[in-house]
C-alpha positions as CSV (number, residue, x, y, z in Angstrom):
1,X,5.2,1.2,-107.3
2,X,1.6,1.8,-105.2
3,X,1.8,-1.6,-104.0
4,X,6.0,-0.6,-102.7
5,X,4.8,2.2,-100.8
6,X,1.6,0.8,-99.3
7,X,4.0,-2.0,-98.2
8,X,6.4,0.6,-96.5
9,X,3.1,2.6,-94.9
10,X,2.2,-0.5,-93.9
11,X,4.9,-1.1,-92.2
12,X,6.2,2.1,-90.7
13,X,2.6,2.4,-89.1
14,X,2.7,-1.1,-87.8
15,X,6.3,-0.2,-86.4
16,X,4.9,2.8,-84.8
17,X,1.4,1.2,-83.0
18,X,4.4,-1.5,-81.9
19,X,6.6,1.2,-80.5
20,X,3.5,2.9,-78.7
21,X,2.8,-0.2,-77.1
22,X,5.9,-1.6,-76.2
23,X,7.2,2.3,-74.9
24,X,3.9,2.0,-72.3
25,X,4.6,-1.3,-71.1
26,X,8.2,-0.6,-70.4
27,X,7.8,2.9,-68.4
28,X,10.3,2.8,-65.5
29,X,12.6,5.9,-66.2
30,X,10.6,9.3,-67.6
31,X,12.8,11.4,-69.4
32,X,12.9,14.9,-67.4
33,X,12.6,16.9,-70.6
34,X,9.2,16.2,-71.3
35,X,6.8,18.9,-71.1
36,X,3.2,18.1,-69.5
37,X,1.2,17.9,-73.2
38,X,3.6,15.4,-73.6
39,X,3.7,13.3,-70.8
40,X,-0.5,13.3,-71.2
41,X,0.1,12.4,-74.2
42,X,1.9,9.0,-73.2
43,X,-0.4,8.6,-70.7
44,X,-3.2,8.8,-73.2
45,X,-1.6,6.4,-75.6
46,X,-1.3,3.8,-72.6
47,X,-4.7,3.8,-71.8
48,X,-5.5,3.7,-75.2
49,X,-3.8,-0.1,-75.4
50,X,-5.4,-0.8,-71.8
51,X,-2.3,-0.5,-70.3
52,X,-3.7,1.3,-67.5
53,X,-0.6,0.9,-64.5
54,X,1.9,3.2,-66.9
55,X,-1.2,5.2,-67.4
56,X,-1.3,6.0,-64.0
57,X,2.4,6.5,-63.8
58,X,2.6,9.1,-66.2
59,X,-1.0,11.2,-65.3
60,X,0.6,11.3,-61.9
61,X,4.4,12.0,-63.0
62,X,2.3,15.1,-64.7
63,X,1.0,16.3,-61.2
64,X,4.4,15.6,-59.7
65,X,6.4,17.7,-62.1
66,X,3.9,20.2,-63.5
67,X,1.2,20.0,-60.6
68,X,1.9,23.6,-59.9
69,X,0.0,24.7,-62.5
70,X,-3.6,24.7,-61.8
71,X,-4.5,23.9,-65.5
72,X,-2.2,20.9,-66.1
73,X,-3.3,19.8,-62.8
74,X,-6.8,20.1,-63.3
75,X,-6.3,17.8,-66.8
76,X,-3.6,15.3,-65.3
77,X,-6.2,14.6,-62.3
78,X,-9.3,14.5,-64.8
79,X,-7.6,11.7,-67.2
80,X,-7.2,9.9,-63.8
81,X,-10.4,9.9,-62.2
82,X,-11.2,8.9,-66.2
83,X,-8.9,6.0,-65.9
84,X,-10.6,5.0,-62.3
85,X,-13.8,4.7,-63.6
86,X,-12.9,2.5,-66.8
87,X,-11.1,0.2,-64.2
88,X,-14.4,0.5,-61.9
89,X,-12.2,1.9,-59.4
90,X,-15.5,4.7,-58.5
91,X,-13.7,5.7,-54.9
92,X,-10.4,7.1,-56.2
93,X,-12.8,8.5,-59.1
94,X,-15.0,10.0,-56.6
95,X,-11.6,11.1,-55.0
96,X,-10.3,12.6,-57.9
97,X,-13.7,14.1,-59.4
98,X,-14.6,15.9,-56.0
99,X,-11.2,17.4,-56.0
100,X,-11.2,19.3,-59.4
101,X,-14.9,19.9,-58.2
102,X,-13.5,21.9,-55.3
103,X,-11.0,23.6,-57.3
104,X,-13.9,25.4,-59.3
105,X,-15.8,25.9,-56.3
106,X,-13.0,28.2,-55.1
107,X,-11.6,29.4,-58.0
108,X,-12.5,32.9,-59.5
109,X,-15.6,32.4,-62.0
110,X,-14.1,32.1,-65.6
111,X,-10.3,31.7,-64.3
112,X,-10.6,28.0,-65.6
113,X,-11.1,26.6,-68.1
114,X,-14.8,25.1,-68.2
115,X,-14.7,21.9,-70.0
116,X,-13.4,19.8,-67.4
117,X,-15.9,20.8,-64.1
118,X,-18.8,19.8,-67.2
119,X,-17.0,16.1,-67.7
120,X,-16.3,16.1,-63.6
121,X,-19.8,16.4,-63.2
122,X,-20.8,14.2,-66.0
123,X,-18.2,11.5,-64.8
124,X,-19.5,11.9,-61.1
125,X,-23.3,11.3,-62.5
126,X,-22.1,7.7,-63.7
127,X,-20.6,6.4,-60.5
128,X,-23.0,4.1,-58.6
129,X,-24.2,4.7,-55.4
């Protein structure tokens, strides 16, 4: 009975890291009813298999739909400039990372959320000059 239901978790998880992958490569039409943690999400699980063009595609579907929002933007635009600089793409990082660097420039000290100007900066500090 062990050895049944290893076989079927087996299975069901080998089913699922299929459907992940497969679901990335094949982004052409994004469902409108997703919410932004979800569309990172996907984007996140793209990257994850190196799929880095639907990636892109959902990180900026984020912005597109739910850019109005300075958090979600501030995230969606970070996981890009993340994505630039594992594809050693440093001038749409720098792009991105000087942006969200702006942003908390001119934003009201404590009104965002900290975490990401610390990895901005951190990610700027690794792009060549």
């Amino acid at each position: 009975m062990k050895k049944i239901t290893l076989l079927i978790c087996t299975i069901a998880l080998t089913g699922a890291a299929a459907f992940t992958a497969v679901s990335c490569r094949t982004v052409k039409d994004i469902p409108e009813d997703l919410t932004a943690p979800q569309l990172l999400q996907r984007g996140q699980s793209c990257l994850d298999n190196a799929d880095y063009k639907s990636a892109e595609v959902y990180y900026l579907t984020t912005i597109d739909r739910y850019g109005d929002d300075t958090n979600t933007y501030i995230e969606a635009k970070y996981e890009l400039a993340h994505l630039y600089m594992k594809r050693k793409k440093y001038e749409k990082a720098r792009t991105a990372l000087d942006e969200i660097l702006d942003i908390y420039n001119n934003a009201p000290s404590g009104s965002l959320p900290a975490a990401y100007k610390k990895l901005a900066q951190i990610e700027m500090a690794k792009i060549p000059d």
